[in-house]
Backbone as CSV, one residue per row, in Angstrom:
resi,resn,N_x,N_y,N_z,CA_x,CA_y,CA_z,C_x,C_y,C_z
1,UNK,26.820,28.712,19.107,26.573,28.626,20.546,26.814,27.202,21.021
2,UNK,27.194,26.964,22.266,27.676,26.047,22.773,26.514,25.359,23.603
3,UNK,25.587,24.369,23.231,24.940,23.779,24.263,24.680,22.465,23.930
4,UNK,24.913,22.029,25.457,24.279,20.227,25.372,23.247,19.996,25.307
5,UNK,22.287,18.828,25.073,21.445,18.333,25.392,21.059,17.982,26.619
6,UNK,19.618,17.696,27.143,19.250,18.436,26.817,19.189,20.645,27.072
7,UNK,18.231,21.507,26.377,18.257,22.370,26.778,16.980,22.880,26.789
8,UNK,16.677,23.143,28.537,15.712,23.667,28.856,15.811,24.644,29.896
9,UNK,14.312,25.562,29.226,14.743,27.403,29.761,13.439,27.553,30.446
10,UNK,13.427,28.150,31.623,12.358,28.259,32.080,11.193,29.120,31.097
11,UNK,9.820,28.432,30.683,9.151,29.206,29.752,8.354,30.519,30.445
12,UNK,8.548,30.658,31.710,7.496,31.434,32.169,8.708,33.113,31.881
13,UNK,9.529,32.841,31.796,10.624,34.492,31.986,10.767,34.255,30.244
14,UNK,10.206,35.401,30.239,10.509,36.340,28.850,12.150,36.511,28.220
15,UNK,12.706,35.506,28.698,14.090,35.938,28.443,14.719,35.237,26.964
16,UNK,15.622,35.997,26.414,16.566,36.483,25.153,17.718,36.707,25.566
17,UNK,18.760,36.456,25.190,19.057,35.225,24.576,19.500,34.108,26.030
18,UNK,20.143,33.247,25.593,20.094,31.854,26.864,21.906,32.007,26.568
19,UNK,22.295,31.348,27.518,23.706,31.355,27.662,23.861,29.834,28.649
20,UNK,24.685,28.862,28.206,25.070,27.966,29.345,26.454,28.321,30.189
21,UNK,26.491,28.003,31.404,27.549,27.949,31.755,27.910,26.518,32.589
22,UNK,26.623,26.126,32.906,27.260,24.745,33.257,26.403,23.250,32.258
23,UNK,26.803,22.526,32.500,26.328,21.250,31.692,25.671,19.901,32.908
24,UNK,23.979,19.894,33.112,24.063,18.527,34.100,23.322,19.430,34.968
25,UNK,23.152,18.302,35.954,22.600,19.062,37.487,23.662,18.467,38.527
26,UNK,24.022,18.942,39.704,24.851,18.420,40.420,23.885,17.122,41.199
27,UNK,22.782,17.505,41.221,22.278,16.481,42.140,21.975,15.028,41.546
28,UNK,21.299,15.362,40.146,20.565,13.941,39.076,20.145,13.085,40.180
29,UNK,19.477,13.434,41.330,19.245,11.755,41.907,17.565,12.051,42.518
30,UNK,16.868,13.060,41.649,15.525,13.240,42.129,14.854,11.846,41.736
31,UNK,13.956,11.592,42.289,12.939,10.460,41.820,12.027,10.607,40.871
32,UNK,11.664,11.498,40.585,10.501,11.551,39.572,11.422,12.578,38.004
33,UNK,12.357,12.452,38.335,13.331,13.646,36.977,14.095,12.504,36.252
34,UNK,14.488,12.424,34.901,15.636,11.693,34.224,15.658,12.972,33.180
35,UNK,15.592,14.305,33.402,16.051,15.231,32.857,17.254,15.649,32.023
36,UNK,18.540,15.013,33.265,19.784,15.215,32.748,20.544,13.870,33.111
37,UNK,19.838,13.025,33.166,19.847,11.379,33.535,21.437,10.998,32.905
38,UNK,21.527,11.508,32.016,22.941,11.216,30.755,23.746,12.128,31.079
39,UNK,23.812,13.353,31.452,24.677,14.223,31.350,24.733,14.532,32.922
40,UNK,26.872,14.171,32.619,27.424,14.559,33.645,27.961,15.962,34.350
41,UNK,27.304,16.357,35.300,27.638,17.791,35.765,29.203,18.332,35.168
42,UNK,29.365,19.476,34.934,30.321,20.060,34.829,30.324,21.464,34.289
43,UNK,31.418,22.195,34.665,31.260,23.700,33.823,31.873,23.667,32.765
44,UNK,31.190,25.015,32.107,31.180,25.276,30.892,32.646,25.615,30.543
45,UNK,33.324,25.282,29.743,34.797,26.273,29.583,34.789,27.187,29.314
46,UNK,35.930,28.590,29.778,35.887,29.390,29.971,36.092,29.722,28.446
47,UNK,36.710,28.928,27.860,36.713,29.631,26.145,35.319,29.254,24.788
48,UNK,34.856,28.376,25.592,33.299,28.491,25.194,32.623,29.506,25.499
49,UNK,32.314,30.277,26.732,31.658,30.909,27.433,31.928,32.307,26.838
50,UNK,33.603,32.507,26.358,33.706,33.524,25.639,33.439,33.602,24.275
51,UNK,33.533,32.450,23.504,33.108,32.447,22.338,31.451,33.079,22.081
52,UNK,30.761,32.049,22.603,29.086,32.695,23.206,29.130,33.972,23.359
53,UNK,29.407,34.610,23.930,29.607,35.794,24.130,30.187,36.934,23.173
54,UNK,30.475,36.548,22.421,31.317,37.299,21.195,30.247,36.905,20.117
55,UNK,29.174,35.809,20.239,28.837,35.888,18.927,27.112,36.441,19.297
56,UNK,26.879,36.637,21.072,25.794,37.366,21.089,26.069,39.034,21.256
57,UNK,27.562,39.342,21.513,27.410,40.903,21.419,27.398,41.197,19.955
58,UNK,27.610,40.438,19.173,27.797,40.557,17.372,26.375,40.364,17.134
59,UNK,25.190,39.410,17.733,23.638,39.771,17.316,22.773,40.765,18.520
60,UNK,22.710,40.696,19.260,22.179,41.134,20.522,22.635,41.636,21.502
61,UNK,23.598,42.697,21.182,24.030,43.405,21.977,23.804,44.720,22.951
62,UNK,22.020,44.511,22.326,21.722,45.785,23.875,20.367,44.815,24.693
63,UNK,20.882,43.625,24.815,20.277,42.685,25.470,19.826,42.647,26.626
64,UNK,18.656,43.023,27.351,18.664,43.734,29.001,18.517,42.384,29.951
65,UNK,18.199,41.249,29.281,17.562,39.630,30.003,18.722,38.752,29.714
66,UNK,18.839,37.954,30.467,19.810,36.934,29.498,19.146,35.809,30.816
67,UNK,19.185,34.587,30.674,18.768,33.177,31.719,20.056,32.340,31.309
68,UNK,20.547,31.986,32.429,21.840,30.737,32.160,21.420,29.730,32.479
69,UNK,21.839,28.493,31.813,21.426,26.909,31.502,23.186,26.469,32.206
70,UNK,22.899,25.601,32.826,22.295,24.250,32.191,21.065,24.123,33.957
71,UNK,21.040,23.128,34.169,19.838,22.703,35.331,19.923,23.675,36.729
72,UNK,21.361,23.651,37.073,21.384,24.589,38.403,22.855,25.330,37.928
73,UNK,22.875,25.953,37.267,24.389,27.052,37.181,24.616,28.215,38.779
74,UNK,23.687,27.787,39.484,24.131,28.495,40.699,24.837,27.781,42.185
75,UNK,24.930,26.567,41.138,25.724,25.968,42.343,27.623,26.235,42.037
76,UNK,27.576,26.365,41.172,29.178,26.773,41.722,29.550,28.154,42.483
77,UNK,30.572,27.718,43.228,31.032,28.559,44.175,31.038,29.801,43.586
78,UNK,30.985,30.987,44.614,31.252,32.326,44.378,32.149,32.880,43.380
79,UNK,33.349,32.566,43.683,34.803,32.264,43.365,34.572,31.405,41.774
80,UNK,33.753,31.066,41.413,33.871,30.265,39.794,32.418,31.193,39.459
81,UNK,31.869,31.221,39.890,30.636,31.922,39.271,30.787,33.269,39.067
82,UNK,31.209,34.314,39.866,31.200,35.529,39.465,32.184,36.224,38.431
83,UNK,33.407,35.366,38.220,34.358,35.586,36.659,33.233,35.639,35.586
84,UNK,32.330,34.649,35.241,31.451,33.946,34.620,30.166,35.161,34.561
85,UNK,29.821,35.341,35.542,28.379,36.689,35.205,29.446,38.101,35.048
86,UNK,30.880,38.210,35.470,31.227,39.765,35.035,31.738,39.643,33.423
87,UNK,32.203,37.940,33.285,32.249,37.830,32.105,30.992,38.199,30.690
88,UNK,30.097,38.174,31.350,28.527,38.347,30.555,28.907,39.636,30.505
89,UNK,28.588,40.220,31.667,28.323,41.825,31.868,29.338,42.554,30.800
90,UNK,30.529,42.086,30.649,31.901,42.814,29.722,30.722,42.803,28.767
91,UNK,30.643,41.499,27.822,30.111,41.312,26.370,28.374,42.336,26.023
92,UNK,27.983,42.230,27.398,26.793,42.293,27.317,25.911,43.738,28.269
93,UNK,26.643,44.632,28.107,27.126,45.921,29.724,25.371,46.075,29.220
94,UNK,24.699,46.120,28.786,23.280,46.836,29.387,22.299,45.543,30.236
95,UNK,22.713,44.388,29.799,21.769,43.700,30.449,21.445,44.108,32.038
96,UNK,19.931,43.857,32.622,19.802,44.244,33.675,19.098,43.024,34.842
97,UNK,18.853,42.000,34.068,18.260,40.580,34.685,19.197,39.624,34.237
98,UNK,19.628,39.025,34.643,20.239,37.983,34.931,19.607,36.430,35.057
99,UNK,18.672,35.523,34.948,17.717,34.677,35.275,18.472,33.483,34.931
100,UNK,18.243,32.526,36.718,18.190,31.089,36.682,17.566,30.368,37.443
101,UNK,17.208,29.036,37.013,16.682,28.649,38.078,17.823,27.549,38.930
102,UNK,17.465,26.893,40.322,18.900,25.807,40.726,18.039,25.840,41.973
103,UNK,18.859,24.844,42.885,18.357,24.060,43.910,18.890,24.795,45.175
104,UNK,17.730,24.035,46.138,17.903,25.096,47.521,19.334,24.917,47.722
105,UNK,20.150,23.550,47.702,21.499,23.416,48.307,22.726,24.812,47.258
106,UNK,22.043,25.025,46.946,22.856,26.520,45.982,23.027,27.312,46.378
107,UNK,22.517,27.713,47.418,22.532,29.336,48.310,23.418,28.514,49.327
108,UNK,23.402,27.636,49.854,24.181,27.413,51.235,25.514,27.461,51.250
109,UNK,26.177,27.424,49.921,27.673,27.712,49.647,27.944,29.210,49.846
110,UNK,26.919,30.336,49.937,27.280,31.529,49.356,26.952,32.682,50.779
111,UNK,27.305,33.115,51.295,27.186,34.780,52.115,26.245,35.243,51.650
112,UNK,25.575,36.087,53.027,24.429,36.838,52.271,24.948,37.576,51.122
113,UNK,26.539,38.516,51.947,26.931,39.442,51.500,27.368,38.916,50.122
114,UNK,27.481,37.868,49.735,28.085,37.106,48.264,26.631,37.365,47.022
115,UNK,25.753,37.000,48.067,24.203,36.767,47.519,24.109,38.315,46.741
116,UNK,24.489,39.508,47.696,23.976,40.382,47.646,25.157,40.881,46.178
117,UNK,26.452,40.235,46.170,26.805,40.909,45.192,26.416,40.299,43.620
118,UNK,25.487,38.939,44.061,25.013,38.551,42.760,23.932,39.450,42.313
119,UNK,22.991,40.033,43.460,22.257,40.619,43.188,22.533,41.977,42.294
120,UNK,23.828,42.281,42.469,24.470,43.678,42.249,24.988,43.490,40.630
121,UNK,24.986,42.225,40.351,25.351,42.635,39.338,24.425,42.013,37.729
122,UNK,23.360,41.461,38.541,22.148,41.254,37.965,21.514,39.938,38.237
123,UNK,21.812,39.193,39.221,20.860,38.316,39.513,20.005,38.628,40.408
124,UNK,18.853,38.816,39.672,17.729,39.689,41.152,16.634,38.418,40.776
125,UNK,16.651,37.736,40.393,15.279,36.687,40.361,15.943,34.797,40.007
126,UNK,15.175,34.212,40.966,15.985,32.651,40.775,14.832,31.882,41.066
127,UNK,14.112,30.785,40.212,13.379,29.683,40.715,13.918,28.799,41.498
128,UNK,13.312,28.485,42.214,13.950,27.104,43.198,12.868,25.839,43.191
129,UNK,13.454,25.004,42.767,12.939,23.844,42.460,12.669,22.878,43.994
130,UNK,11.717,23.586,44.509,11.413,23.067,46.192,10.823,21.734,46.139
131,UNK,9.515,21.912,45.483,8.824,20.496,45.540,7.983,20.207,46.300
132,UNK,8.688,20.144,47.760,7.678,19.840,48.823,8.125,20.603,50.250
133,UNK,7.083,20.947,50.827,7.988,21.432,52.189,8.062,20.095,53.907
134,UNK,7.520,19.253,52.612,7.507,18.417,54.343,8.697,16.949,53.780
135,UNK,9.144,17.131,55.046,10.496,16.645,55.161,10.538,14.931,55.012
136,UNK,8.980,14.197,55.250,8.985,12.908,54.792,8.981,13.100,53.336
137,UNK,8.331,13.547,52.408,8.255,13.954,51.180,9.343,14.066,50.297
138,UNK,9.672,14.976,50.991,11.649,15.401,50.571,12.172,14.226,50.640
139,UNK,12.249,13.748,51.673,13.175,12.566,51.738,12.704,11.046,50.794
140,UNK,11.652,11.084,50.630,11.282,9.825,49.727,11.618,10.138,48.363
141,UNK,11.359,11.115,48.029,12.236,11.673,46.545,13.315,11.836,46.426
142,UNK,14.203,11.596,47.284,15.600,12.176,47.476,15.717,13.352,46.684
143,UNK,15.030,14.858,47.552,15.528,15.839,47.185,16.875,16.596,47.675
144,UNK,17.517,15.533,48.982,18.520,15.904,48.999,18.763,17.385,50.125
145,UNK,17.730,17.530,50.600,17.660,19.096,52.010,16.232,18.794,53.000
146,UNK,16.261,19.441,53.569,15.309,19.272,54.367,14.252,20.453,54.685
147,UNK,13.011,20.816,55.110,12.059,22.023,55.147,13.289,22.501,55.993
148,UNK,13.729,22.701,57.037,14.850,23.804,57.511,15.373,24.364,56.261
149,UNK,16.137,23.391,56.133,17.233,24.258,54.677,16.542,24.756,53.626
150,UNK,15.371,24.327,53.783,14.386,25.470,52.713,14.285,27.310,53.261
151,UNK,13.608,26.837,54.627,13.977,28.414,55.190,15.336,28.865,55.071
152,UNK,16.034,28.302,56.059,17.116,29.165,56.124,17.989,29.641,55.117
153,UNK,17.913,28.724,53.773,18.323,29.595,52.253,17.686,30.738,51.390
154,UNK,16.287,30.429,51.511,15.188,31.295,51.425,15.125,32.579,52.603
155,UNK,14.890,32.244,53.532,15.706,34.017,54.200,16.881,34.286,54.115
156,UNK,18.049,33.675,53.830,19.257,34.265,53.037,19.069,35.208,51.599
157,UNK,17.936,34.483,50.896,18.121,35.408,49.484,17.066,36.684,50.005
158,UNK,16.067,36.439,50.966,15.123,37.706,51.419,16.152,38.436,51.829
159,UNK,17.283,38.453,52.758,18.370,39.468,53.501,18.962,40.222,52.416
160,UNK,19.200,39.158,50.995,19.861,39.992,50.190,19.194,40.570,48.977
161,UNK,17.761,40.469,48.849,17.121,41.069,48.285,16.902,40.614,46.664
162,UNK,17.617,39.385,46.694,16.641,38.377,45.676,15.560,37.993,45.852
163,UNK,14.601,38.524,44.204,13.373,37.789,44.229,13.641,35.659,43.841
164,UNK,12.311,35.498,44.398,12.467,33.761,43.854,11.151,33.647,43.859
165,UNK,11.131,32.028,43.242,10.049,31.465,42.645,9.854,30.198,43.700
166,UNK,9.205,30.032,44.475,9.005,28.429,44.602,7.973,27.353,44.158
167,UNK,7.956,25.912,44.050,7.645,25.076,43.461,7.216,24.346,44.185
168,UNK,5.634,23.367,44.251,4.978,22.609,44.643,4.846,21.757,43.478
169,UNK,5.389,20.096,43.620,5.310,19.179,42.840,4.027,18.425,43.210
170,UNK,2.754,18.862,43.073,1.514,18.112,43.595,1.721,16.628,42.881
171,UNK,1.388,15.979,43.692,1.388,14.746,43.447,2.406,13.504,43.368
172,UNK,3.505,14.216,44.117,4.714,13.550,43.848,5.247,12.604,45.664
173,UNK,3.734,13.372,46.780,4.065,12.205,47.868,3.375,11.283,47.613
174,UNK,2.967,10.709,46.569,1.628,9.953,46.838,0.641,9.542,47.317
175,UNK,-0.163,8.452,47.364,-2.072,8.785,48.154,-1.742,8.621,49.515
176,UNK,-0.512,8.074,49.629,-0.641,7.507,51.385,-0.136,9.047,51.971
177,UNK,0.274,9.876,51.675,1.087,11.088,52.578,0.627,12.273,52.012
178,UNK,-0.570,12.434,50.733,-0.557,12.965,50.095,-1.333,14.562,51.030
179,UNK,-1.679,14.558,52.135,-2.366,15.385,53.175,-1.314,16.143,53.671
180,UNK,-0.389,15.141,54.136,0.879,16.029,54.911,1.709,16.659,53.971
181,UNK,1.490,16.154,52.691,3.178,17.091,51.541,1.999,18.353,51.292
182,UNK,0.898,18.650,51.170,0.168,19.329,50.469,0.560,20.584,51.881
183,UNK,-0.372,20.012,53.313,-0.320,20.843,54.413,0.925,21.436,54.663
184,UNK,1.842,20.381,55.178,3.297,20.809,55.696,4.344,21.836,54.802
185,UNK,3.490,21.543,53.035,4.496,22.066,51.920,4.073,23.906,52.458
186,UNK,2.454,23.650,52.584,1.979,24.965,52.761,2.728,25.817,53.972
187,UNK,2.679,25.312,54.734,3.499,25.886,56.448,4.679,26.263,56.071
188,UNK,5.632,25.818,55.327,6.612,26.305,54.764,6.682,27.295,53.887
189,UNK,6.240,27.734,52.770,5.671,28.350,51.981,5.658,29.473,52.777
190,UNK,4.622,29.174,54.007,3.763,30.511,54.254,4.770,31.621,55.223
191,UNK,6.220,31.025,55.220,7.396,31.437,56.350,8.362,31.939,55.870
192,UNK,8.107,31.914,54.041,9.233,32.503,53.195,8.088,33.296,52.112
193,UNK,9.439,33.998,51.872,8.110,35.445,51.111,8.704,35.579,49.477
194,UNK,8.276,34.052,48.724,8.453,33.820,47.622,7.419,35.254,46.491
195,UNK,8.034,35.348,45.262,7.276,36.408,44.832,6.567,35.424,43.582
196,UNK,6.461,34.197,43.261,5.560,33.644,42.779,5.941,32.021,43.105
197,UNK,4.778,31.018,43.675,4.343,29.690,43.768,4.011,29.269,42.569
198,UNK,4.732,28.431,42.010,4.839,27.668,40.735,4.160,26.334,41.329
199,UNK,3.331,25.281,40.512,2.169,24.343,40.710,2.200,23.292,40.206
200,UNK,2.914,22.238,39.508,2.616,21.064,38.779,2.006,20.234,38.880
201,UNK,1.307,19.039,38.531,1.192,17.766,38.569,2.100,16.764,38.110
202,UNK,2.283,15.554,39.142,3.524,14.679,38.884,3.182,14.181,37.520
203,UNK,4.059,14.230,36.359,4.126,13.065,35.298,5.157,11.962,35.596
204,UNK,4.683,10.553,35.677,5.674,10.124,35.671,6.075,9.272,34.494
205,UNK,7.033,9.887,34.198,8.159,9.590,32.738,8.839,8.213,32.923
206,UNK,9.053,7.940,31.748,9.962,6.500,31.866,11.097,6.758,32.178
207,UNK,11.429,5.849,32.841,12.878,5.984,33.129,12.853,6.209,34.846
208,UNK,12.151,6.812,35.330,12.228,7.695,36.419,12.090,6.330,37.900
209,UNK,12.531,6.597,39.071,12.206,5.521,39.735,11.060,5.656,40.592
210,UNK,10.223,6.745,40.423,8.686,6.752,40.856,7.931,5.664,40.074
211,UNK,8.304,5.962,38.818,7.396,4.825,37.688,7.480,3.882,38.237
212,UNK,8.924,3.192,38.170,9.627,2.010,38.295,9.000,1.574,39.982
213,UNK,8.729,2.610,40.977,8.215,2.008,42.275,6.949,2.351,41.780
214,UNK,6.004,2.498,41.333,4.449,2.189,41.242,4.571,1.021,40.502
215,UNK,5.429,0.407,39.845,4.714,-0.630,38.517,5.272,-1.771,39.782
216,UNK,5.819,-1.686,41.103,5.933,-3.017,42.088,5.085,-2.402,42.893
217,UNK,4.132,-1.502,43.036,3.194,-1.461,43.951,3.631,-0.323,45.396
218,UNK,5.033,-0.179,45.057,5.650,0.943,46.244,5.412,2.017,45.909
219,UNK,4.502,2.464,45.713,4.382,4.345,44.892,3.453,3.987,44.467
220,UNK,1.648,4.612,45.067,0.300,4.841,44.492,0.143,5.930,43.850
221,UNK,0.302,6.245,42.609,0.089,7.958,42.361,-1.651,8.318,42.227
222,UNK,-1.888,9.572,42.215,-3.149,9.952,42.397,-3.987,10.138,41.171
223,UNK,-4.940,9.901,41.234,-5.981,10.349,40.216,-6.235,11.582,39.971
224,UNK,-6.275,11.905,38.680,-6.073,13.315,38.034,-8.078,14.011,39.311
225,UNK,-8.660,13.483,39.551,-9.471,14.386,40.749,-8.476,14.208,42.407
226,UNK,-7.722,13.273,42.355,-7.038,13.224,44.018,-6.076,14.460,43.795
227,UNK,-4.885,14.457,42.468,-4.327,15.359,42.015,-4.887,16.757,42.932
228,UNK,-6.331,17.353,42.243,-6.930,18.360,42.517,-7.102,18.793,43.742
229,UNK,-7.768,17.534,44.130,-7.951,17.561,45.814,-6.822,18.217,46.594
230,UNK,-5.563,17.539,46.599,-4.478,17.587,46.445,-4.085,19.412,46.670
231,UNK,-4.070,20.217,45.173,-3.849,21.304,45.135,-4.912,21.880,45.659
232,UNK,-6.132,21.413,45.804,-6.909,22.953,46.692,-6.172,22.486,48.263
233,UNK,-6.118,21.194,49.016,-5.743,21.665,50.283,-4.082,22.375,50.405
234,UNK,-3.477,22.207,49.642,-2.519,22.894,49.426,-2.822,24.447,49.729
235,UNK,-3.668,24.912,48.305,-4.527,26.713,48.356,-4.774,26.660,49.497
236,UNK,-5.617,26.090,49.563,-6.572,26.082,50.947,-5.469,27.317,52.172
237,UNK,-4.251,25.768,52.638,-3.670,26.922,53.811,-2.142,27.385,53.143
238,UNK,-2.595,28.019,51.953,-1.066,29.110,51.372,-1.516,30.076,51.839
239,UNK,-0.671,30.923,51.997,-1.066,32.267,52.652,-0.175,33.132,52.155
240,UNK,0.761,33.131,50.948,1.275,33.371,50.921,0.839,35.092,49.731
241,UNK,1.012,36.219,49.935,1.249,37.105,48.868,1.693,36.946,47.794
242,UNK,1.769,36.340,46.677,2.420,35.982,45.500,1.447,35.639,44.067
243,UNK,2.317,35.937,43.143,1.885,35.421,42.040,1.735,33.966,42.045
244,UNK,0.787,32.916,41.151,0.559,31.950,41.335,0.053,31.369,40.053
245,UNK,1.375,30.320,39.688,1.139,30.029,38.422,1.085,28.548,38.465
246,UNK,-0.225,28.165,37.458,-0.014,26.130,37.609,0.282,25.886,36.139
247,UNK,1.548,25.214,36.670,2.232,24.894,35.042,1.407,24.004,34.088
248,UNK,1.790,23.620,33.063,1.351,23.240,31.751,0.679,21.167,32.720
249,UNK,1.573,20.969,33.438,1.007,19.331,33.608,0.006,19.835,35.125
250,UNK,-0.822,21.192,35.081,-1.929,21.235,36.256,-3.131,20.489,35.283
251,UNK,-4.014,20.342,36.185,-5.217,19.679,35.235,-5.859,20.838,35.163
252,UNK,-6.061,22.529,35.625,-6.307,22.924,35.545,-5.706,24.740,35.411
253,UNK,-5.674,25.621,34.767,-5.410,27.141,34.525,-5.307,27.607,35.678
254,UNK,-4.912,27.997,36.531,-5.647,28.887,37.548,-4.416,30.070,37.972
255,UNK,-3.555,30.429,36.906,-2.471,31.239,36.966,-3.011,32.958,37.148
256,UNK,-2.203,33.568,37.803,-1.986,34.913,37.689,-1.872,35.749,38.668
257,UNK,-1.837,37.004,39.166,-1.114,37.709,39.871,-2.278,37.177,41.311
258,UNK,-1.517,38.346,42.172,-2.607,38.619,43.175,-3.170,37.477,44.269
259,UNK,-2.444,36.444,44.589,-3.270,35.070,45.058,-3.598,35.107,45.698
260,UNK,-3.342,35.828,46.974,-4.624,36.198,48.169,-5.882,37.197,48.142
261,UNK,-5.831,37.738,46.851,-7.213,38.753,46.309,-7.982,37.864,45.782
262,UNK,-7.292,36.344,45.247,-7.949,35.903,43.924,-8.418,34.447,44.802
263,UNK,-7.594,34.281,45.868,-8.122,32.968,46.730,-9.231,32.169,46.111
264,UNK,-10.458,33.130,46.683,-11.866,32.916,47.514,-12.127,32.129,45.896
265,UNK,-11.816,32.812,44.725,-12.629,32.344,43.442,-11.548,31.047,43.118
266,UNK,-10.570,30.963,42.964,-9.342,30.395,43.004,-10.190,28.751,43.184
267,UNK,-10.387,28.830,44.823,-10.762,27.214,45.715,-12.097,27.476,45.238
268,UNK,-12.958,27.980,44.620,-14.643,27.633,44.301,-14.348,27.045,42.540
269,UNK,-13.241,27.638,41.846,-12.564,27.123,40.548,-12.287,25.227,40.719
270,UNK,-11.403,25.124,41.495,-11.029,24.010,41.857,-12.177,23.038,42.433
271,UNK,-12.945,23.610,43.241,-14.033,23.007,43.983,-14.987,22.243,42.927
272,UNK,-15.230,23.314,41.574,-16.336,23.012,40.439,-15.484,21.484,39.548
273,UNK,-14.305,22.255,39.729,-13.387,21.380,38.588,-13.302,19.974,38.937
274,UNK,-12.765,19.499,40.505,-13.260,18.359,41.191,-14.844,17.622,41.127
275,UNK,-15.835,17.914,40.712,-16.806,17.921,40.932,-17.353,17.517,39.409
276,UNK,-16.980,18.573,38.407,-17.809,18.373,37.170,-16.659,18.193,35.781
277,UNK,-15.289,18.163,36.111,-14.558,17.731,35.105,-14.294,16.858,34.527
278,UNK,-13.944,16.381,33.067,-13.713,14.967,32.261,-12.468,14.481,33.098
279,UNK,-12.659,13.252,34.222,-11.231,12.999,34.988,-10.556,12.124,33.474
280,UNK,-11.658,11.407,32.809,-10.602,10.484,31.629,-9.857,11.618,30.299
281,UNK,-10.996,12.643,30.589,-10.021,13.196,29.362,-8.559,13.603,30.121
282,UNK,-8.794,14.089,31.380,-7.408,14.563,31.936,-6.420,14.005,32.014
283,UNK,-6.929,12.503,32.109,-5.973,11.150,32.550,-5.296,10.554,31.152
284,UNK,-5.730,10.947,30.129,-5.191,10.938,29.021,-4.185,11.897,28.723
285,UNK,-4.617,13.031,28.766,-3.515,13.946,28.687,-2.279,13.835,29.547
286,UNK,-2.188,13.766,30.437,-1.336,13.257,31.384,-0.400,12.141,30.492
287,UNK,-1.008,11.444,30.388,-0.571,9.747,29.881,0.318,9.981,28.845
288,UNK,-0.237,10.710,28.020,0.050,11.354,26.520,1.154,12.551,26.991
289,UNK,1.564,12.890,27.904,2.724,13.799,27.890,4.277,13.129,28.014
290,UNK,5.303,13.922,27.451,6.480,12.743,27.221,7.635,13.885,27.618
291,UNK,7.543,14.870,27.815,8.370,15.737,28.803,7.771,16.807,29.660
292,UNK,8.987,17.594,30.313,8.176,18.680,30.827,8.715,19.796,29.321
């Protein structure tokens, strides 16, 4: 199998086997990521892609999942991408999910009606690596779109009947804005009808230029209790119907279906946790983490 460094698969989708088709992220210029810091965007060759493919219909050939790598494989055009998933489908005819994750600017190249034929031929679920929904936020990270272009790509994939995932990077406006990325992220959120809210806490990694602006004093990051604070006013005004999962760098569990049944216990969870948790043991762990 053909893959660069690094390679990472979203852990939350159950998916078997992984396939790259592209190498890099097109964007590399987030502030708090050195993910693919080294590696320059590009696609996969088409005689790699077939090789892969010949040596998973030879192990795994009634494969119903498959997730494509590398960081955003949904940014290439229609026209380069769909050779590429009918190419799967030949090697691989029962699969029935398709799974990637890629950035809001990924849908804006594509027709609903384009959307809809990804959907058709097995991309029915995509994370989107949002972050924040308020547009000072966005822009100090250079995520590169704005809360508009969050909606209006996000009701593009609702028209065509892709599910998605979106993403709250708690802690990544820091203490001075940290009210408005939490609130404004929520207002957004609550206007697109994501089928699960994904949760982090910022690590910041070496290399990254969040680090590099806190160690001159331009970037306050929060204390593993501001963190918290943080994600309940977030809960607080989500409103959203969805599954609700807080990844591995939350200071706290609070994953699983149902999030407007599970609210009320949800913010009294968080409320206790602010209140009576080890903030140094948390602040260690944190410290002590060296990827996502």
């Amino acid at each position: 199998m053909h893959f660069s460094d690094p390679v990472y698969r979203n852990p939350y989708w159950p998916t078997w086997p992984l396939i790259q088709i592209t190498q890099g992220c097109t964007h590399n210029s987030c502030k708090f990521c050195t993910m693919y810091k080294d590696v320059p965007f590009s696609m996969q060759p088409m005689e790699w892609l077939e090789e892969d493919l010949q040596e998973l219909e030879a192990t795994v050939p009634h494969a119903k999942t498959i997730q494509l790598l590398s960081a955003n494989p949904l940014a290439l055009s229609f026209d380069r991408l769909m050779p590429r998933l009918e190419l799967i489908k030949k090697y691989l005819p029962k699969l029935e999910h398709i799974y990637a994750s890629t950035r809001v600017t990924d849908i804006k190249n594509k027709t609903v009606e384009q959307l809809r034929q990804l959907k058709e031929i097995g991309v029915n679920e995509i994370s989107l690596g949002v972050e924040s929904g308020d547009d000072w936020t966005l822009q100090r990270i250079n995520k590169g779109y704005t809360s508009q272009d969050i909606l209006e790509q996000c009701h593009k994939l609702e028209e065509a009947g892709i599910a998605y995932w979106m993403t709250f990077l708690n802690g990544v406006a820091g203490r001075e804005h940290s009210h408005d990325h939490a609130v404004n992220s929520a207002k957004v959120f609550n206007q697109c009808k994501p089928m699960l809210v994904g949760t982090g806490g910022l690590v910041l990694f070496p290399g990254t230029p969040l680090l590099e602006e806190a160690g001159r004093g331009e970037f306050t990051p929060l204390t593993e209790r501001e963190l918290m604070q943080e994600l309940l006013t977030f809960l607080e005004h989500l409103t959203c119907d969805c599954e609700l999962n807080t990844h591995h760098t939350s200071s706290m569990n609070l994953s699983g279906p149902d999030f407007l049944k599970r609210k009320p216990q949800i913010l009294e969870a968080l409320r206790y946790g602010i209140d009576h948790l080890d903030m140094d043991e948390l602040t260690t762990i944190r410290q002590n983490k060296r990827s996502l």
